[in-house]
mmCIF file of the N, C-alpha and C atoms, coordinates in Angstrom:
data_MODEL
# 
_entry.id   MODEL 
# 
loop_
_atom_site.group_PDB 
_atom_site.id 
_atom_site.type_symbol 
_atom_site.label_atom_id 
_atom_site.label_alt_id 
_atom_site.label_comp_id 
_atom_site.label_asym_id 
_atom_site.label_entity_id 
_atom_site.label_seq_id 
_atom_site.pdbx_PDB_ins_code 
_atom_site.Cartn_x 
_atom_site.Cartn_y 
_atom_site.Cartn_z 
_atom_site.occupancy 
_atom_site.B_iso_or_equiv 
_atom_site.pdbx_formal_charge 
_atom_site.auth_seq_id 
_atom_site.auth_comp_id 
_atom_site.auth_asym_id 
_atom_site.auth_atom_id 
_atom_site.pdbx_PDB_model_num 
ATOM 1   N N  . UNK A 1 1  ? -8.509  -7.822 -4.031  1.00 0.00 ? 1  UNK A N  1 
ATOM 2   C CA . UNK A 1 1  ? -8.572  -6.569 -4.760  1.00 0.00 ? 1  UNK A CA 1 
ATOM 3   C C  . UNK A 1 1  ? -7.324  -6.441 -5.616  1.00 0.00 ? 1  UNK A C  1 
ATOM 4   N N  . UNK A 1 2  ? -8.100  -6.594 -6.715  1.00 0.00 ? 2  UNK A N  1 
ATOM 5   C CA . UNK A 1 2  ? -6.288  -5.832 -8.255  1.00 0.00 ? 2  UNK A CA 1 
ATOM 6   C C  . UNK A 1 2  ? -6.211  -4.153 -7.744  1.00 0.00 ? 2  UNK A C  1 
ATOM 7   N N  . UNK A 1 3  ? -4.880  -4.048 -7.583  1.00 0.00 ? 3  UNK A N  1 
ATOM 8   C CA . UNK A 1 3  ? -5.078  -2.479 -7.696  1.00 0.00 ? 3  UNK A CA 1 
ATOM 9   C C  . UNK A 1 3  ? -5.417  -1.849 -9.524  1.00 0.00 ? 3  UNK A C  1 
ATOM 10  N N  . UNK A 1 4  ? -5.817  -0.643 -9.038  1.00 0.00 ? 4  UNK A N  1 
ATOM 11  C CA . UNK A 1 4  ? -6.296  -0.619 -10.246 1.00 0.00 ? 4  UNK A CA 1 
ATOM 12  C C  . UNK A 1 4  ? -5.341  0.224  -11.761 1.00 0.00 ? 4  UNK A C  1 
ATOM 13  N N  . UNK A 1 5  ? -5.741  0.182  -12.951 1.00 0.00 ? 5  UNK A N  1 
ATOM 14  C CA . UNK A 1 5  ? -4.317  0.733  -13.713 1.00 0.00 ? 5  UNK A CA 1 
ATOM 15  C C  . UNK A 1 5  ? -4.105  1.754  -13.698 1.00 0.00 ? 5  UNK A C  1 
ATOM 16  N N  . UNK A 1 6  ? -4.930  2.963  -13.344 1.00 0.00 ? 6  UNK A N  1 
ATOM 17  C CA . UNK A 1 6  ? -4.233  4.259  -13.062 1.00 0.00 ? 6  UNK A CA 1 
ATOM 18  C C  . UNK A 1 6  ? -5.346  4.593  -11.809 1.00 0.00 ? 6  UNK A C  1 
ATOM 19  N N  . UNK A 1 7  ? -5.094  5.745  -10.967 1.00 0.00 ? 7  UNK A N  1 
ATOM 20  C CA . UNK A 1 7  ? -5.460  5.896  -10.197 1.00 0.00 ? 7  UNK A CA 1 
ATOM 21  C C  . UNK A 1 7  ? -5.100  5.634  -8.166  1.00 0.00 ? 7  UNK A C  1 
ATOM 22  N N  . UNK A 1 8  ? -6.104  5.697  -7.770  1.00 0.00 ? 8  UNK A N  1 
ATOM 23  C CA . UNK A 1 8  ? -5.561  5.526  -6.357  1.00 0.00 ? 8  UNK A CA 1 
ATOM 24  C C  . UNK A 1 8  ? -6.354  4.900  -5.448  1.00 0.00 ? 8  UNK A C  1 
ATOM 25  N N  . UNK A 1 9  ? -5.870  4.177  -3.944  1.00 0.00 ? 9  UNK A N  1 
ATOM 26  C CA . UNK A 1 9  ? -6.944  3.909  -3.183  1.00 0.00 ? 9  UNK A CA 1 
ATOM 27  C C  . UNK A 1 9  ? -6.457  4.083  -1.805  1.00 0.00 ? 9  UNK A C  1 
ATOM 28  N N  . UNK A 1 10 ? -7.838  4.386  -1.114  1.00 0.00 ? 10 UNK A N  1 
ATOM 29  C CA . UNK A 1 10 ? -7.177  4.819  0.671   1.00 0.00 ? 10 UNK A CA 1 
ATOM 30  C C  . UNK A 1 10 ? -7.998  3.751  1.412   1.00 0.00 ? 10 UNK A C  1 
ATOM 31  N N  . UNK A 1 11 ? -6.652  3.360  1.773   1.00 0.00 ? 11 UNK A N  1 
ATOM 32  C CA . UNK A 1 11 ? -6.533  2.046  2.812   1.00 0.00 ? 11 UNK A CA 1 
ATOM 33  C C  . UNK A 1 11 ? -5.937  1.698  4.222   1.00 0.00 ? 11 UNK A C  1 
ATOM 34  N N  . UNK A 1 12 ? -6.397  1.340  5.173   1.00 0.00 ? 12 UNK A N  1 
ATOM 35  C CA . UNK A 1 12 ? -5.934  1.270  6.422   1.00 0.00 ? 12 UNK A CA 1 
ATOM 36  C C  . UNK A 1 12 ? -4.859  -0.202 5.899   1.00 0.00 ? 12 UNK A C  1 
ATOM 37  N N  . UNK A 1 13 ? -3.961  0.333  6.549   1.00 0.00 ? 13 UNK A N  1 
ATOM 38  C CA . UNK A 1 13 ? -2.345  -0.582 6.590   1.00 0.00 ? 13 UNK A CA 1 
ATOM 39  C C  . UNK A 1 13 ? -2.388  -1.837 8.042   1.00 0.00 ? 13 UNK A C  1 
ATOM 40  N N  . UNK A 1 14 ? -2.972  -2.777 7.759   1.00 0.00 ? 14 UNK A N  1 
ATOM 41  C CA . UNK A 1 14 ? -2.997  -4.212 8.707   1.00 0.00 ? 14 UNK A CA 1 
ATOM 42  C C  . UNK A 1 14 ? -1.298  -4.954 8.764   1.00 0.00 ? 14 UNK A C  1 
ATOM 43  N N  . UNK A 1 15 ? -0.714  -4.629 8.283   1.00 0.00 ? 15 UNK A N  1 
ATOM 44  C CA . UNK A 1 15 ? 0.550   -5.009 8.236   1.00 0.00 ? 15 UNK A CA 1 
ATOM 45  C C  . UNK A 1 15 ? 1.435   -5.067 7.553   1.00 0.00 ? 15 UNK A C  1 
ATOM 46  N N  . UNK A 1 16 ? 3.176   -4.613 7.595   1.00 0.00 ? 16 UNK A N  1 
ATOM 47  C CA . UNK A 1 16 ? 4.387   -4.341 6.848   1.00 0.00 ? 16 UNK A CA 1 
ATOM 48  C C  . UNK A 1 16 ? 5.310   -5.181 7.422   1.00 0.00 ? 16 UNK A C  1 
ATOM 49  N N  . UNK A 1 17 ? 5.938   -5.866 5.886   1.00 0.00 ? 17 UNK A N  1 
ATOM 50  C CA . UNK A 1 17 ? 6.830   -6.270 5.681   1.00 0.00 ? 17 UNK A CA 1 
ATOM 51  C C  . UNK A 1 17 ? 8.108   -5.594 4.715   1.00 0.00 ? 17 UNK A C  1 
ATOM 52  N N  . UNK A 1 18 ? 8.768   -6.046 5.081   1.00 0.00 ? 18 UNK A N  1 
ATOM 53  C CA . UNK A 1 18 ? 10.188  -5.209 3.899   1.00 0.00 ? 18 UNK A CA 1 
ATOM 54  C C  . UNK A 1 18 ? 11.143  -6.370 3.397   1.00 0.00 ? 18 UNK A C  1 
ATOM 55  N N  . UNK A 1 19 ? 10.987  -6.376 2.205   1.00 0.00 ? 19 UNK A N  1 
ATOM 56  C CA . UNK A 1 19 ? 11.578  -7.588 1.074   1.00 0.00 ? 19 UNK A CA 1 
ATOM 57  C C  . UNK A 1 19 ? 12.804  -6.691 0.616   1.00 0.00 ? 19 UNK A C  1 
ATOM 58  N N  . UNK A 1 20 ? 13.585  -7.775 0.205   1.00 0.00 ? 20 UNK A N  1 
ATOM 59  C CA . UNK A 1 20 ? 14.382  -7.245 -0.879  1.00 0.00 ? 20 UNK A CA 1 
ATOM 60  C C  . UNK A 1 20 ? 14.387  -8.660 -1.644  1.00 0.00 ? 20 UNK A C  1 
ATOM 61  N N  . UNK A 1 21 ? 14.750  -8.694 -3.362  1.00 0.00 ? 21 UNK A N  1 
ATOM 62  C CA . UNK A 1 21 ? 14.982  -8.838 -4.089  1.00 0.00 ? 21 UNK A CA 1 
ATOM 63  C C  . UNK A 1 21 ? 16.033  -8.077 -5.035  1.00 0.00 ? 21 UNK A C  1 
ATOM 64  N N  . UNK A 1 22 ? 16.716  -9.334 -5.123  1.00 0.00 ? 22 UNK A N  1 
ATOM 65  C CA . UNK A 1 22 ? 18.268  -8.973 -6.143  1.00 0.00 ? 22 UNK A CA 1 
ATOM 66  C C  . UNK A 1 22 ? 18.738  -7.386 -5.398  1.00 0.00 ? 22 UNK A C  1 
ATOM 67  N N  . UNK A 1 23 ? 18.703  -7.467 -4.188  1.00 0.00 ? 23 UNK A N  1 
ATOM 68  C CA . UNK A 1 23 ? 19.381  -5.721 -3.718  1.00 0.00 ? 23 UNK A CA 1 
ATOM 69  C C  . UNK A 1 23 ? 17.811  -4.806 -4.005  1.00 0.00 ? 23 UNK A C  1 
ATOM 70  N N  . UNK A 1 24 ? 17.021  -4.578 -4.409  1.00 0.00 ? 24 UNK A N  1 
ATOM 71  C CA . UNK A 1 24 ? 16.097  -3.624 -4.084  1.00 0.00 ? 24 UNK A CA 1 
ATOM 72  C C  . UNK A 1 24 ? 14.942  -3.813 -3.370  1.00 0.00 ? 24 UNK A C  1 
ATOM 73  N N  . UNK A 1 25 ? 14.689  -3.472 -2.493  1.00 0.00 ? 25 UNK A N  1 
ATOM 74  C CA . UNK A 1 25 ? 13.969  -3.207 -1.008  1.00 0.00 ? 25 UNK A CA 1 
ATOM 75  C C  . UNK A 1 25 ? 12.865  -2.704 -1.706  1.00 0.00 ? 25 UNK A C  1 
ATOM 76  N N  . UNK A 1 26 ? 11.428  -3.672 -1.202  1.00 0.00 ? 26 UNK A N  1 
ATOM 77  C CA . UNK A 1 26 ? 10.579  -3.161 -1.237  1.00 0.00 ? 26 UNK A CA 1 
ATOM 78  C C  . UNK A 1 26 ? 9.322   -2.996 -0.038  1.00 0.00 ? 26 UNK A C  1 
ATOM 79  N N  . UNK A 1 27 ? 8.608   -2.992 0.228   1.00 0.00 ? 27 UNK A N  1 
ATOM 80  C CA . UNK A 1 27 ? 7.784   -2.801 0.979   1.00 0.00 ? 27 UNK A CA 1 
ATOM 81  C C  . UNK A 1 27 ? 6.045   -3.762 0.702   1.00 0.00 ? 27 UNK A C  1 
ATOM 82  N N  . UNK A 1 28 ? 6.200   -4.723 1.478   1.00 0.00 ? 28 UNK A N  1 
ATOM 83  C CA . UNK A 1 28 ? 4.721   -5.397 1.377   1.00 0.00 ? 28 UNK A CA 1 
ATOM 84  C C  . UNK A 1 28 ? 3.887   -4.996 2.144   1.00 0.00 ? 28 UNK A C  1 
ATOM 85  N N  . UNK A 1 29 ? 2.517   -4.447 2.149   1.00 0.00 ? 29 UNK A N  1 
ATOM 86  C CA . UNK A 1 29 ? 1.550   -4.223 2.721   1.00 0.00 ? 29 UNK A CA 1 
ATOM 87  C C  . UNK A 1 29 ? 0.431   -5.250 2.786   1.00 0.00 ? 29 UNK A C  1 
ATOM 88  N N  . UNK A 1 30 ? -0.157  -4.963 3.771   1.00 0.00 ? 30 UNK A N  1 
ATOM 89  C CA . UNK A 1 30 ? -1.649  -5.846 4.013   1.00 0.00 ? 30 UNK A CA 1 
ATOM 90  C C  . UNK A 1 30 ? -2.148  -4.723 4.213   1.00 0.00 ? 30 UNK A C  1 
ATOM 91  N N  . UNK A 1 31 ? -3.585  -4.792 3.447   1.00 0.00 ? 31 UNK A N  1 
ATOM 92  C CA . UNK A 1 31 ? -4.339  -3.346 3.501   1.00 0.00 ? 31 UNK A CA 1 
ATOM 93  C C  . UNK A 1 31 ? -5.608  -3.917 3.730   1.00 0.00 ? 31 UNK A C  1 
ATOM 94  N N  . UNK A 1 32 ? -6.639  -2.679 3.522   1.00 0.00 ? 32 UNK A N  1 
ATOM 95  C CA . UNK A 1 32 ? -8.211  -3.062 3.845   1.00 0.00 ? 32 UNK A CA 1 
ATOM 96  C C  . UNK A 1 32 ? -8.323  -1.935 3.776   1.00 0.00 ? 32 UNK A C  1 
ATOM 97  N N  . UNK A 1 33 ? -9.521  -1.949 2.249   1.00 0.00 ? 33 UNK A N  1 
ATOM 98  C CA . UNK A 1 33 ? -10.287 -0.682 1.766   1.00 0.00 ? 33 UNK A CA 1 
ATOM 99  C C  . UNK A 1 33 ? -11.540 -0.702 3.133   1.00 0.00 ? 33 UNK A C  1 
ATOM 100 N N  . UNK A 1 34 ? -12.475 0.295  2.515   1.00 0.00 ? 34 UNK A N  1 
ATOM 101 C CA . UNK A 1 34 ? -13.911 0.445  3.690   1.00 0.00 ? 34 UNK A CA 1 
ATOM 102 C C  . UNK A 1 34 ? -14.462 -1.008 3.510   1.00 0.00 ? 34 UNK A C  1 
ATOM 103 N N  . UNK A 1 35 ? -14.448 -0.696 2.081   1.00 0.00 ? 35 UNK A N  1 
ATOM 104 C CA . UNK A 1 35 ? -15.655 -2.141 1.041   1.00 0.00 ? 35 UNK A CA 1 
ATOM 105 C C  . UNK A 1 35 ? -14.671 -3.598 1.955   1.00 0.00 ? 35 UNK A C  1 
ATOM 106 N N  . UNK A 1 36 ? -13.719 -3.790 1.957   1.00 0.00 ? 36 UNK A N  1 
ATOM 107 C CA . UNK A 1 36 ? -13.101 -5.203 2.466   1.00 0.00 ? 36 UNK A CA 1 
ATOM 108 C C  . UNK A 1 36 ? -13.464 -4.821 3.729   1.00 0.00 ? 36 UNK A C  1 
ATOM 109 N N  . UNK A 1 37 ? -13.547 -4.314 4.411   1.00 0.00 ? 37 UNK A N  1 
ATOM 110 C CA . UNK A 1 37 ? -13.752 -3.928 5.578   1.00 0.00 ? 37 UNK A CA 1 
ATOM 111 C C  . UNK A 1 37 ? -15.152 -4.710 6.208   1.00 0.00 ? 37 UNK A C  1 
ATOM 112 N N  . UNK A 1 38 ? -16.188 -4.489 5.358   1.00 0.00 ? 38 UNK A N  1 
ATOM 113 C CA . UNK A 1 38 ? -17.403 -4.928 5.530   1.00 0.00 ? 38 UNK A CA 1 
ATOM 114 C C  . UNK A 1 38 ? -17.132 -6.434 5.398   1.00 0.00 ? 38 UNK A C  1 
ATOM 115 N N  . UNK A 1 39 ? -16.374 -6.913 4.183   1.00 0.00 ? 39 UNK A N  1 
ATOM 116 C CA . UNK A 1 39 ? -16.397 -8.334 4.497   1.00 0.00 ? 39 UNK A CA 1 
ATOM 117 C C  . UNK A 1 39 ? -15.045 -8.965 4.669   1.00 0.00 ? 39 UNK A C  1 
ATOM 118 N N  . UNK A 1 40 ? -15.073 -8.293 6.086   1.00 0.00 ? 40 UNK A N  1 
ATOM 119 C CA . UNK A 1 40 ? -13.749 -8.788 6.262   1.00 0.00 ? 40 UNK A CA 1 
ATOM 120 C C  . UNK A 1 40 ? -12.590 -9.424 5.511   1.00 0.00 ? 40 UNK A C  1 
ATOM 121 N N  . UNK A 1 41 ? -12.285 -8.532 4.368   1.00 0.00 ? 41 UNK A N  1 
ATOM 122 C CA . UNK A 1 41 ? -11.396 -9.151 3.428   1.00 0.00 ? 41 UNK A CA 1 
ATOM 123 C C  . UNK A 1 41 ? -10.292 -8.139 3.719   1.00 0.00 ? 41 UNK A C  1 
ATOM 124 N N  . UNK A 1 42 ? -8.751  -8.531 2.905   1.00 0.00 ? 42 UNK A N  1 
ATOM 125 C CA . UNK A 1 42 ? -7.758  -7.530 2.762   1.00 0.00 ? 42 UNK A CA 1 
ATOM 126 C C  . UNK A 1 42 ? -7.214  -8.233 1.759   1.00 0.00 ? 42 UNK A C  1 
ATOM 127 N N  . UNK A 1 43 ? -6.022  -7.140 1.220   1.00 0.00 ? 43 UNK A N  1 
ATOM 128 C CA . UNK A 1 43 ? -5.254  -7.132 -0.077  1.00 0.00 ? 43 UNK A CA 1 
ATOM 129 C C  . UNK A 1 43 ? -3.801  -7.113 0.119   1.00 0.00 ? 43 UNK A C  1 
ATOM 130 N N  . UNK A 1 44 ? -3.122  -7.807 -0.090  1.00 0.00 ? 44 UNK A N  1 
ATOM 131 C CA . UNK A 1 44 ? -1.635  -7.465 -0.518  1.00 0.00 ? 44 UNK A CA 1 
ATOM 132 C C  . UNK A 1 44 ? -1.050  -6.795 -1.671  1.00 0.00 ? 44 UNK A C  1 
ATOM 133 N N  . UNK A 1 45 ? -0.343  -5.192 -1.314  1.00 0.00 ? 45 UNK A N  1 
ATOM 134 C CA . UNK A 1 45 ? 0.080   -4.728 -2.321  1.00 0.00 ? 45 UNK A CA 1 
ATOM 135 C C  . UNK A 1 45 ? 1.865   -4.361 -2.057  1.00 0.00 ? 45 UNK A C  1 
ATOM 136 N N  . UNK A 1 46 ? 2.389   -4.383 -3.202  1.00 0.00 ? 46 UNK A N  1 
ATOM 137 C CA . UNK A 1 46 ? 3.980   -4.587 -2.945  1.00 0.00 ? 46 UNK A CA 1 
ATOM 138 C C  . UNK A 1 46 ? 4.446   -2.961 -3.800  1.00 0.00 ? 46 UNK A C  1 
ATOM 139 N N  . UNK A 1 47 ? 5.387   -2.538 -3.229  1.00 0.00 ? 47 UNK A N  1 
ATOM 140 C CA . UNK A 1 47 ? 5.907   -1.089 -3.667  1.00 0.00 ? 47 UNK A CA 1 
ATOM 141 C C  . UNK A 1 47 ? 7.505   -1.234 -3.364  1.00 0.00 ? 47 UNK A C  1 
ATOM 142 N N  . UNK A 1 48 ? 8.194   -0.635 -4.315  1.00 0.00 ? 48 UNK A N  1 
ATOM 143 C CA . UNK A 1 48 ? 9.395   -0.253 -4.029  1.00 0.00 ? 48 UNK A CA 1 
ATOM 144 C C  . UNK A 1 48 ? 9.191   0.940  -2.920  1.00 0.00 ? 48 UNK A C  1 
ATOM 145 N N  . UNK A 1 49 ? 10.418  0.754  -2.266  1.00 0.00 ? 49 UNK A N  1 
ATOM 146 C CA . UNK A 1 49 ? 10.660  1.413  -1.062  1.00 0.00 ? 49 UNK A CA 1 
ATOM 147 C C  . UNK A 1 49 ? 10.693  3.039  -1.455  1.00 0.00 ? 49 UNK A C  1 
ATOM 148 N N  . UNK A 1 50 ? 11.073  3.463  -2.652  1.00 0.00 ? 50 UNK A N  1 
ATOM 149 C CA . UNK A 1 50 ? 11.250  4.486  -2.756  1.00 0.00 ? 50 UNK A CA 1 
ATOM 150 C C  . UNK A 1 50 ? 10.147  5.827  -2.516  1.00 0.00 ? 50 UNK A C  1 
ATOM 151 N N  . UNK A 1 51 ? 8.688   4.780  -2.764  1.00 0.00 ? 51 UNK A N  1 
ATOM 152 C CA . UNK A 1 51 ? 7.591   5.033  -3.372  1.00 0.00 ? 51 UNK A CA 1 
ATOM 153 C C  . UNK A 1 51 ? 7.042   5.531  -1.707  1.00 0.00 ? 51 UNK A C  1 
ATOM 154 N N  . UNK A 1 52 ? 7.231   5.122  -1.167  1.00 0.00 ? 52 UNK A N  1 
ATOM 155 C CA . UNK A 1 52 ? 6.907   5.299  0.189   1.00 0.00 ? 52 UNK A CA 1 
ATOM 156 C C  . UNK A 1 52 ? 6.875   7.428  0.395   1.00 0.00 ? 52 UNK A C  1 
ATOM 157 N N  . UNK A 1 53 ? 7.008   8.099  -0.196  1.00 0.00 ? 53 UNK A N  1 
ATOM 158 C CA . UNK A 1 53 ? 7.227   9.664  0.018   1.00 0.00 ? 53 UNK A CA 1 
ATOM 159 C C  . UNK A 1 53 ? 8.114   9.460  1.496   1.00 0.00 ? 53 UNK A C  1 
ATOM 160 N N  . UNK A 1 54 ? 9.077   9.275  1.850   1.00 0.00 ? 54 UNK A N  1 
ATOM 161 C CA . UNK A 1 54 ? 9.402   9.726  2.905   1.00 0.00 ? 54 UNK A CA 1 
ATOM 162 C C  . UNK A 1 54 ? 9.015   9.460  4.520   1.00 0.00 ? 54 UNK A C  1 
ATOM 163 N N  . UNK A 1 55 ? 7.707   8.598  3.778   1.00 0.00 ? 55 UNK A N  1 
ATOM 164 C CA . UNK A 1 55 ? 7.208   8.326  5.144   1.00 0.00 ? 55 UNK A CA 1 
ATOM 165 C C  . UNK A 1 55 ? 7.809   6.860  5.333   1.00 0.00 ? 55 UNK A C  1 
ATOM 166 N N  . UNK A 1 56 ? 7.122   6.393  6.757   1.00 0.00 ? 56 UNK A N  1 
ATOM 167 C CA . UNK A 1 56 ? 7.093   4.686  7.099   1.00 0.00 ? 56 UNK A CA 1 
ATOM 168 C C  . UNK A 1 56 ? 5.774   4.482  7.627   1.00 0.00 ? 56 UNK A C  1 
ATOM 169 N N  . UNK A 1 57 ? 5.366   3.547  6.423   1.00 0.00 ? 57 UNK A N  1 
ATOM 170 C CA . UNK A 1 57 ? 4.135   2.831  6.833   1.00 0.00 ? 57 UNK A CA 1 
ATOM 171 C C  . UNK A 1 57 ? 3.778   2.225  8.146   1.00 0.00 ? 57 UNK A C  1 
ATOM 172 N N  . UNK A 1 58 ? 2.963   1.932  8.738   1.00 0.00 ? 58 UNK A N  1 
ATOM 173 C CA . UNK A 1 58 ? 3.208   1.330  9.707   1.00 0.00 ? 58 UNK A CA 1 
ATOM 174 C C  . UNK A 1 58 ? 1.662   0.622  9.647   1.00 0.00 ? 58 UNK A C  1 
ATOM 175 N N  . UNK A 1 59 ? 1.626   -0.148 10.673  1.00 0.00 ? 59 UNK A N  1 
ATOM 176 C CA . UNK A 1 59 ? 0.027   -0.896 11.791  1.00 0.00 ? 59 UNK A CA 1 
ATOM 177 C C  . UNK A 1 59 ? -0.771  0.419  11.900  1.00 0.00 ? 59 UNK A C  1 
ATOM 178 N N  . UNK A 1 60 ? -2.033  0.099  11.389  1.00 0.00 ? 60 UNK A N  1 
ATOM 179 C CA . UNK A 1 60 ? -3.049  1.182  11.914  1.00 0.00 ? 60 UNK A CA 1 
ATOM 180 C C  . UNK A 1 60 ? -3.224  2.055  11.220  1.00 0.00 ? 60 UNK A C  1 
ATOM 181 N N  . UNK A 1 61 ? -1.467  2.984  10.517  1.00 0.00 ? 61 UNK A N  1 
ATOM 182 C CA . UNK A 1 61 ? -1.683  3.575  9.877   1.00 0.00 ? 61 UNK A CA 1 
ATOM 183 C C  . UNK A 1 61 ? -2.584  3.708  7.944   1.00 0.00 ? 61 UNK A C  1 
ATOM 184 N N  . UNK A 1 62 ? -3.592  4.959  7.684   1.00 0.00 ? 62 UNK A N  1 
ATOM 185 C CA . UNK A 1 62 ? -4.686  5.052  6.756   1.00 0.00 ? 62 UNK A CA 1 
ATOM 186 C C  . UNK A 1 62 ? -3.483  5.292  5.863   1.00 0.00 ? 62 UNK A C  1 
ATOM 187 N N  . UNK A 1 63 ? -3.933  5.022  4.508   1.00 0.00 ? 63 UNK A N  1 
ATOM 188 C CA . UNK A 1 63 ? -2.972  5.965  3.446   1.00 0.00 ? 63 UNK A CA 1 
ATOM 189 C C  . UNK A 1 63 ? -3.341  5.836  2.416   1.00 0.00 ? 63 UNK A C  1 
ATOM 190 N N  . UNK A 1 64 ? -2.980  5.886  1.714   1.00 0.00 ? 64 UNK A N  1 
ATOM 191 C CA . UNK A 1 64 ? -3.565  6.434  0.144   1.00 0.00 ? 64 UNK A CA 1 
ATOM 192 C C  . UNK A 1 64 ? -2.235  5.921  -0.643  1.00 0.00 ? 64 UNK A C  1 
ATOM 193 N N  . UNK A 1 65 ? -2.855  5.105  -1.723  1.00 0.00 ? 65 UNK A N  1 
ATOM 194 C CA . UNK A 1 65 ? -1.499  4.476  -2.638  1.00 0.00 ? 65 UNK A CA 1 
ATOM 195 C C  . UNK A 1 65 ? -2.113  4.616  -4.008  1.00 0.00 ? 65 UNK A C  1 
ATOM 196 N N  . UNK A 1 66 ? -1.433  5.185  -4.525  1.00 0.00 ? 66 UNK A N  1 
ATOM 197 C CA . UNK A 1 66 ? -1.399  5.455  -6.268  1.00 0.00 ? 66 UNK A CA 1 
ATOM 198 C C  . UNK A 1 66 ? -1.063  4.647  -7.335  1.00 0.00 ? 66 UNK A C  1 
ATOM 199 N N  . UNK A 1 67 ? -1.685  4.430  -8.006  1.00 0.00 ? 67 UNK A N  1 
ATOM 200 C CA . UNK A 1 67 ? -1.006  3.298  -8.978  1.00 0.00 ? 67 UNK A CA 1 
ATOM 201 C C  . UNK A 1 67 ? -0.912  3.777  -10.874 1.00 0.00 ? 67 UNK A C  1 
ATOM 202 N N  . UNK A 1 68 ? -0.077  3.178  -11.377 1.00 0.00 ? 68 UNK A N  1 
ATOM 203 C CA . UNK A 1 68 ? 0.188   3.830  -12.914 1.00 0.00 ? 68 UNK A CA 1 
ATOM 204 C C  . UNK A 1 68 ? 0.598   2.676  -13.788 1.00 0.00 ? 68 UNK A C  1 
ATOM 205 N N  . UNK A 1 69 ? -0.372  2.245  -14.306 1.00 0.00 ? 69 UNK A N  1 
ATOM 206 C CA . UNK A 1 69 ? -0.039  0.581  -14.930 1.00 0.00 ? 69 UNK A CA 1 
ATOM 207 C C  . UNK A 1 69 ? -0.118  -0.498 -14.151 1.00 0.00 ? 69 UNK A C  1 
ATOM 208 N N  . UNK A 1 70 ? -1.251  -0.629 -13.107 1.00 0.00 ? 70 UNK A N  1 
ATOM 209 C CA . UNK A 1 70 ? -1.221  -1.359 -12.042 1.00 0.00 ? 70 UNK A CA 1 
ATOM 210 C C  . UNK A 1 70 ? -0.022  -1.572 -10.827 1.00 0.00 ? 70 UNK A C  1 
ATOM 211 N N  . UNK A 1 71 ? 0.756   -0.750 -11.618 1.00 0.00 ? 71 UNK A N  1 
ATOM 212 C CA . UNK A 1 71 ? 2.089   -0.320 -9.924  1.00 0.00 ? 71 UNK A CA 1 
ATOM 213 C C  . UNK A 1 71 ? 1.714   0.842  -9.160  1.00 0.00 ? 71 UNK A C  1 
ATOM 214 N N  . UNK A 1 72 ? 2.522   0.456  -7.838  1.00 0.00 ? 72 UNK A N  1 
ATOM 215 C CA . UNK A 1 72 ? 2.345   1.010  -7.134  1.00 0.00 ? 72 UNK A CA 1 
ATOM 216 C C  . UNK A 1 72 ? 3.350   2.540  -7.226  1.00 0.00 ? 72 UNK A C  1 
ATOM 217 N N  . UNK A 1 73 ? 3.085   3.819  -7.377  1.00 0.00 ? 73 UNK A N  1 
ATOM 218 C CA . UNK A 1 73 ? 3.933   4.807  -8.085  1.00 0.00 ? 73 UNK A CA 1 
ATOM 219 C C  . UNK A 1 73 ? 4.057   5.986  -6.652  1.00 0.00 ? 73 UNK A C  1 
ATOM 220 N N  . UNK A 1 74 ? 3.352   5.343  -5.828  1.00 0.00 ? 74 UNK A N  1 
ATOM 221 C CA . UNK A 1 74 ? 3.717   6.377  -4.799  1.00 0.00 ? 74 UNK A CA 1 
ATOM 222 C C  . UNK A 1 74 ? 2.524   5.755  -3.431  1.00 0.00 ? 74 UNK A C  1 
ATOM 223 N N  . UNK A 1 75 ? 3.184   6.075  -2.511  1.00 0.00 ? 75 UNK A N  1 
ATOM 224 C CA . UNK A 1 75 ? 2.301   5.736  -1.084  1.00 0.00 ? 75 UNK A CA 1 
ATOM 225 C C  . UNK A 1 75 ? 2.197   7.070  0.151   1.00 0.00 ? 75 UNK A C  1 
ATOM 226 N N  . UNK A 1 76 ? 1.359   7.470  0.223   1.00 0.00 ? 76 UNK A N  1 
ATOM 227 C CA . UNK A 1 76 ? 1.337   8.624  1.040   1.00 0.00 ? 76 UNK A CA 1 
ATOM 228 C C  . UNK A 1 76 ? 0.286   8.617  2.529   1.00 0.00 ? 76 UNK A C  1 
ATOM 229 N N  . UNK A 1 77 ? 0.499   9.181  4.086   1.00 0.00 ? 77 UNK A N  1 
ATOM 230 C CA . UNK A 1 77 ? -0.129  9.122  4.844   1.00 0.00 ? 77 UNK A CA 1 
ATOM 231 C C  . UNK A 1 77 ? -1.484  9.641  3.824   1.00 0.00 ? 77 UNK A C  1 
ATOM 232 N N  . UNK A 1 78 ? -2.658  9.304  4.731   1.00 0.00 ? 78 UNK A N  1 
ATOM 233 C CA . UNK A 1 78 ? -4.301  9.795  4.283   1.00 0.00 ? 78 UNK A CA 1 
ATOM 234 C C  . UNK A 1 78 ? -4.649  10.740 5.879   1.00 0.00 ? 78 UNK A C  1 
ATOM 235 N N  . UNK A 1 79 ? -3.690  10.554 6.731   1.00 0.00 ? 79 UNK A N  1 
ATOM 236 C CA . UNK A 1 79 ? -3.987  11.011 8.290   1.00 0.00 ? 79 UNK A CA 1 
ATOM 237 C C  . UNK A 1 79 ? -3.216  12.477 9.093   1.00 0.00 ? 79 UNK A C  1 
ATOM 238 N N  . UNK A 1 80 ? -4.136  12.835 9.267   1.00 0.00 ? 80 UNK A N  1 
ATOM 239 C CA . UNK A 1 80 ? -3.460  14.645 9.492   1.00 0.00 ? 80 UNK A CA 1 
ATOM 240 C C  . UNK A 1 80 ? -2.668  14.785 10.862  1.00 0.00 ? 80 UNK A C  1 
# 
């Protein structure tokens, strides 16, 4: 899955990693929309750390990630 150029998608989080490059920290995800879900597929999407709202991603956790030119512009829980 390309994320897409504007817009958003809510995805269960299969696994986090935390990169840095040249000093800025970012955050790798393994995700899985519903649709990958069915065929057992997932996606890697990469975000600066900042983008994260405050939260920490984690295993298990659903969320919702925004994108603006095919970046990732913000990552937010989807779970109450």
């Amino acid at each position: 899955m390309a994320g897409p150029i504007t817009g958003s998608v809510r995805a269960k989080v299969l696994a986090v990693e935390h990169t840095s490059i040249h000093g800025d920290v970012y955050v790798d995800l393994l995700i899985q929309t519903t649709d990958q879900n069915t065929n057992n597929e997932a996606s890697r999407v990469r975000a600066p750390v900042h983008a994260c709202a405050g939260m920490r991603p984690q295993v298990g956790l659903v969320v919702t990630i925004e994108f603006l030119m095919g970046q990732v512009t913000r990552i937010v829980s989807s779970q109450a």
